[in-house]
ZAMARGU-4260 file (C-alpha; in steps of 0.2 Angstrom, whole numbers, plus 5000, padded with zeros to 4 digits):
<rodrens>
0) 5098/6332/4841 | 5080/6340/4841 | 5071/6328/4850 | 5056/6334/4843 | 5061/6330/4825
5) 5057/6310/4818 | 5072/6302/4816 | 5073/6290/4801 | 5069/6275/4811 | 5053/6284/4816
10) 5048/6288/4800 | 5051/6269/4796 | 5040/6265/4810 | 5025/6275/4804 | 5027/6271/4787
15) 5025/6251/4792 | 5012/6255/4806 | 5002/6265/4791 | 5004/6251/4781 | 5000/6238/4793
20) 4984/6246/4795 | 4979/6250/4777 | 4982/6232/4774 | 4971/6223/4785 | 4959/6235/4781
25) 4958/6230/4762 | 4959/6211/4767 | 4944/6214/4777 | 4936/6221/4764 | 4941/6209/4751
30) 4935/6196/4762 | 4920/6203/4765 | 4918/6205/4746 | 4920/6185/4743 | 4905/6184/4753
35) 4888/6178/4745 | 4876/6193/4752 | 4862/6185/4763 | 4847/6197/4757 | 4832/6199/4768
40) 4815/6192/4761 | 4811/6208/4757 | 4826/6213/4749 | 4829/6197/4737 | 4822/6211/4725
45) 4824/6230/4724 | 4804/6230/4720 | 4792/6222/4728 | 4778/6213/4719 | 4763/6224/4722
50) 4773/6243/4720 | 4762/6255/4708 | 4773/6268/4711 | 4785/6261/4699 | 4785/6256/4682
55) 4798/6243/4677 | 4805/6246/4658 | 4811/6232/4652 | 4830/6231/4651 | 4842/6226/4639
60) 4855/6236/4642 | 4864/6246/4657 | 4855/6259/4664 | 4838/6266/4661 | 4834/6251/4671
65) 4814/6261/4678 | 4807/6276/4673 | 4809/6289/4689 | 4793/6298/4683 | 4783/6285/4684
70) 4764/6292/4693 | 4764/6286/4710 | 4748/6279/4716 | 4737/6291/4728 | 4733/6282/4738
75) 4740/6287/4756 | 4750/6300/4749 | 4748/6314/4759 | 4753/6303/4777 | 4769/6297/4766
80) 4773/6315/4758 | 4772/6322/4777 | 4785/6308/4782 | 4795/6311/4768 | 4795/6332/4772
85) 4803/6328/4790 | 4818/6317/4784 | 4820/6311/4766 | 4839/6313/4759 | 4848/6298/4767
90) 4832/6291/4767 | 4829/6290/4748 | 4849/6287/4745 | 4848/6271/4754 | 4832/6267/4745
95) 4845/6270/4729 | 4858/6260/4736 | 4846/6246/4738 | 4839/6247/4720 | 4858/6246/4715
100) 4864/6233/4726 | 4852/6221/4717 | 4851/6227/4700 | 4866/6236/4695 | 4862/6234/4678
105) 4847/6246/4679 | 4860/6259/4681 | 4873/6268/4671 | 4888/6257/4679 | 4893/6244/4690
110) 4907/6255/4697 | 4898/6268/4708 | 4891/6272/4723 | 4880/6284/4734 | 4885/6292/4750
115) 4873/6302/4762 | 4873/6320/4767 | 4885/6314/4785 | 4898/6310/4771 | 4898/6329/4764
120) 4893/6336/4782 | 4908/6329/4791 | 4920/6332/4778 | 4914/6350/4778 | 4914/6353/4796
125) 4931/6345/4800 | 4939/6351/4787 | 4949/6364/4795 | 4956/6352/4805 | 4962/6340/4793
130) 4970/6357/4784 | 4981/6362/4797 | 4986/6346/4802 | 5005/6344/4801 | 5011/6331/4787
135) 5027/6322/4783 | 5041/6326/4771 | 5029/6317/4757 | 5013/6329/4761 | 5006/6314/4770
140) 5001/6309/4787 | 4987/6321/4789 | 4973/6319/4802 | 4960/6309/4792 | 4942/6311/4799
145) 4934/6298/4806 | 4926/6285/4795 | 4940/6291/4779 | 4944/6273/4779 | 4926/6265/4781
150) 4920/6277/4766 | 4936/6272/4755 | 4931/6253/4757 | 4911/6257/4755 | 4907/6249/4773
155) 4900/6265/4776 | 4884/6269/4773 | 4883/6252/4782 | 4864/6250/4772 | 4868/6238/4757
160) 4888/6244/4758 | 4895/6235/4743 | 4913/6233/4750 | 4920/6242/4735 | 4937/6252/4735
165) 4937/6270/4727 | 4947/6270/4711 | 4950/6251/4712 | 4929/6248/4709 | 4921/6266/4711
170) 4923/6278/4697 | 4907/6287/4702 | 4900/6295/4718 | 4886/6304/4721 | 4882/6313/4736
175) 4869/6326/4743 | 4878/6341/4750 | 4869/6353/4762 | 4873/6372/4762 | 4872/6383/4777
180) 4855/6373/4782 | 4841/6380/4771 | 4847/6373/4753 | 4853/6356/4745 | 4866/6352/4730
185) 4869/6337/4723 | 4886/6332/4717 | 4894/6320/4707 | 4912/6315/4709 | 4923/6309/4693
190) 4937/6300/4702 | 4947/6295/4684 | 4943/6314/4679 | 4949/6324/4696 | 4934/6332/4692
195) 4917/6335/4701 | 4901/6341/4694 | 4888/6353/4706 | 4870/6353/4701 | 4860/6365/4709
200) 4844/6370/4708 | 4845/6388/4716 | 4857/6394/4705 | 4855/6412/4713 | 4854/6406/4731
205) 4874/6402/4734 | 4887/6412/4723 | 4903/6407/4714 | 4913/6411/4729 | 4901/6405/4740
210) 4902/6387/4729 | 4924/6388/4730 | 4921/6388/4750 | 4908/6371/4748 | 4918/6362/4737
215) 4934/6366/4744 | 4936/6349/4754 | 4931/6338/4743 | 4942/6346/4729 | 4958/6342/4743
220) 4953/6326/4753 | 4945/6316/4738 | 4964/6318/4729 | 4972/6316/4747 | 4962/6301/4752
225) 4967/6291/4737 | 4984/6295/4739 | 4986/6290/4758 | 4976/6275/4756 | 4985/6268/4740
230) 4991/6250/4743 | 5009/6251/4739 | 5020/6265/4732 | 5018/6259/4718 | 4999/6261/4716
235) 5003/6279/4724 | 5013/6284/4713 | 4997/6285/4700 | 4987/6299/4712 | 4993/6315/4715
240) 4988/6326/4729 | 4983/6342/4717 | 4966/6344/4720 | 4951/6341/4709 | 4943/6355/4698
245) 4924/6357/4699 | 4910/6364/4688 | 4891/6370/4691 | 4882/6362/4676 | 4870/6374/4670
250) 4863/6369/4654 | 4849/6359/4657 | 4847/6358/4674 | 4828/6360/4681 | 4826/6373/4692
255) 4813/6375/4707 | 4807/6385/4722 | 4812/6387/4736 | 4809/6370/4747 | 4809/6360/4734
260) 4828/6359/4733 | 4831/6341/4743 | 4818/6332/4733 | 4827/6339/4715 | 4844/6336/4721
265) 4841/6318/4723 | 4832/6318/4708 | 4847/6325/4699 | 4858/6310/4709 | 4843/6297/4703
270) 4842/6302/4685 | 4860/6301/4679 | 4863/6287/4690 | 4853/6278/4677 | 4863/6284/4663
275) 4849/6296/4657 | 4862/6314/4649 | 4847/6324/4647 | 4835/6327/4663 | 4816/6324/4658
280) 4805/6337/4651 | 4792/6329/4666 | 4807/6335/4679 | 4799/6355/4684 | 4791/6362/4697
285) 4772/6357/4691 | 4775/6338/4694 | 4785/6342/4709 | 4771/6337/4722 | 4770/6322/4712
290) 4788/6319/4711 | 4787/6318/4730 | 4773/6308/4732 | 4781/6293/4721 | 4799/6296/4731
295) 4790/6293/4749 | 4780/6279/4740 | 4795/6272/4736 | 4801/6273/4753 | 4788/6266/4760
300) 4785/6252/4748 | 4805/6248/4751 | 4801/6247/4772 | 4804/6228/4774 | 4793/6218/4788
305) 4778/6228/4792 | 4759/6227/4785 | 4753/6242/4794 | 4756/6260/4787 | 4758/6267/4808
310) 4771/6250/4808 | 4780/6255/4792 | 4780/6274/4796 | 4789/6272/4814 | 4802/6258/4807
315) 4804/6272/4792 | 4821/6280/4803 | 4828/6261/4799 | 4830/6270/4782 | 4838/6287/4789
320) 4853/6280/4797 | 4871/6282/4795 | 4878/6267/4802
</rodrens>
């Protein structure tokens, strides 16, 4: 007998251990999800009373819940706007993630949910090594990276995670995605679909094959993922492991100059999120500096706890983390 082969009993073994896992996992989460969130003062809503940054529309309907164009007031701009030029994306998403944790009716759907650039960054750089990992006789069993499961559930981004399970909540994800360090994408992932959209605001700064090379690990781990995370054969039985298909909008997508690409990527996560299909005629590079002055009023304004602006720009990081 090859003693390095898995004998049925093994496989058994695994398949119970896998499951085991997966499902205290989902009761966790599920547990978690019966909870009542206990919001901080600050947080009890996602604008607080005396923001001029942002103009409230009033709201009858899902989505268009504000108007992301809204003038920002001047008044400290040019401290926040250097703030907001050292570290802003994860920043800002969590800033979303709050808006949509306590009023998901401003927004497109209720089944969604952003992810920071560590998601796209991780899956990127260990992706090699989930793709020659050896798997079993089903295609399954590959290394998974770190955190898969935490970003499956929605506990990760730990800021305002909503507990949600992809597929089973999340229809929707939207992530910023960093290419070779000088230039941001946005993407948005259609789970029921298979299929991922790219905006990009560069369109000559990263070629078509250039773009097959980015995409790559999402187009295999987001299929994979939902498979090997499936709570019964049953419910996998529903996924395949063929990967997504992707496509780089191009009509209508604003374009700007270089720098500029992190503050219009999230703006292209922002507006649809909201359920807006065409981008705003206010969204080019004239009102950029503007643009970026209301986003890192926003930030600050979303800072809980502190009067000072020194306070609020130190406790700012609070809003950069992963975890």
């Amino acid at each position: 007998m090859d003693k390095n082969k898995d004998t049925v009993s093994d496989v058994h073994m695994q398949e119970a251990k896998r499951l085991s896992k997966k499902n205290s996992a989902l009761a966790v989460v599920r547990e978690r999800s019966e909870r009542d969130r206990k919001l901080a003062a600050s947080q009890q809503s996602p604008f607080q009373k005396n923001i001029t940054s942002i103009l409230i529309i009033p709201n009858t309907k899902v989505g268009h819940g504000y108007d992301p164009f809204a003038l920002p007031d001047k008044q400290l701009s040019k401290a926040l706007t250097e703030c907001l030029k050292r570290s802003h994306m994860d920043a800002y998403i969590n800033v979303l993630r709050l808006w949509y944790t306590n009023n998901p009716n401003h927004f497109r759907s209720e089944r969604m949910c952003f992810l920071d650039h560590v998601f796209s960054q991780m899956w990127r750089e260990k992706y090699m090594e989930f793709k020659s990992s050896t798997h079993d006789h089903n295609s399954l069993g590959r290394r998974l990276l770190g955190g898969s499961w935490d970003l499956y559930t929605c506990i990760v981004p730990t800021f305002c995670a909503s507990n949600k399970i992809w597929d089973v909540d999340v229809d929707d994800i939207y992530a910023p995605v960093n290419f070779q360090n000088d230039h941001w994408l946005a993407i948005w992932i259609l789970i029921p679909k298979r299929h991922i959209v790219v905006w990009n605001s560069i369109v000559k700064h990263i070629s078509h094959a250039q773009l097959d090379e980015v995409m790559e690990p999402f187009l295999t781990m987001v299929p994979y993922l939902l498979v090997e995370c499936a709570s019964s054969n049953e419910e996998r039985i529903k996924y395949s492991l063929e990967p997504f298909t992707y496509e780089r909008a191009t009509v209508g997508v604003p374009q700007c100059q270089a720098g500029d690409c992190g503050v219009y990527a999230l703006k292209y996560i922002e507006y649809h999120a909201l359920g807006y299909t065409l981008f705003h005629a206010a969204f080019c590079d004239k009102n950029v500096k503007a643009i970026r002055e209301k986003m890192t009023h926003n930030i600050y304004h979303e800072t809980p706890g502190f009067e000072g602006i020194e306070d609020k720009l130190s406790y700012y990081n609070e809003l950069d983390t992963y975890g």
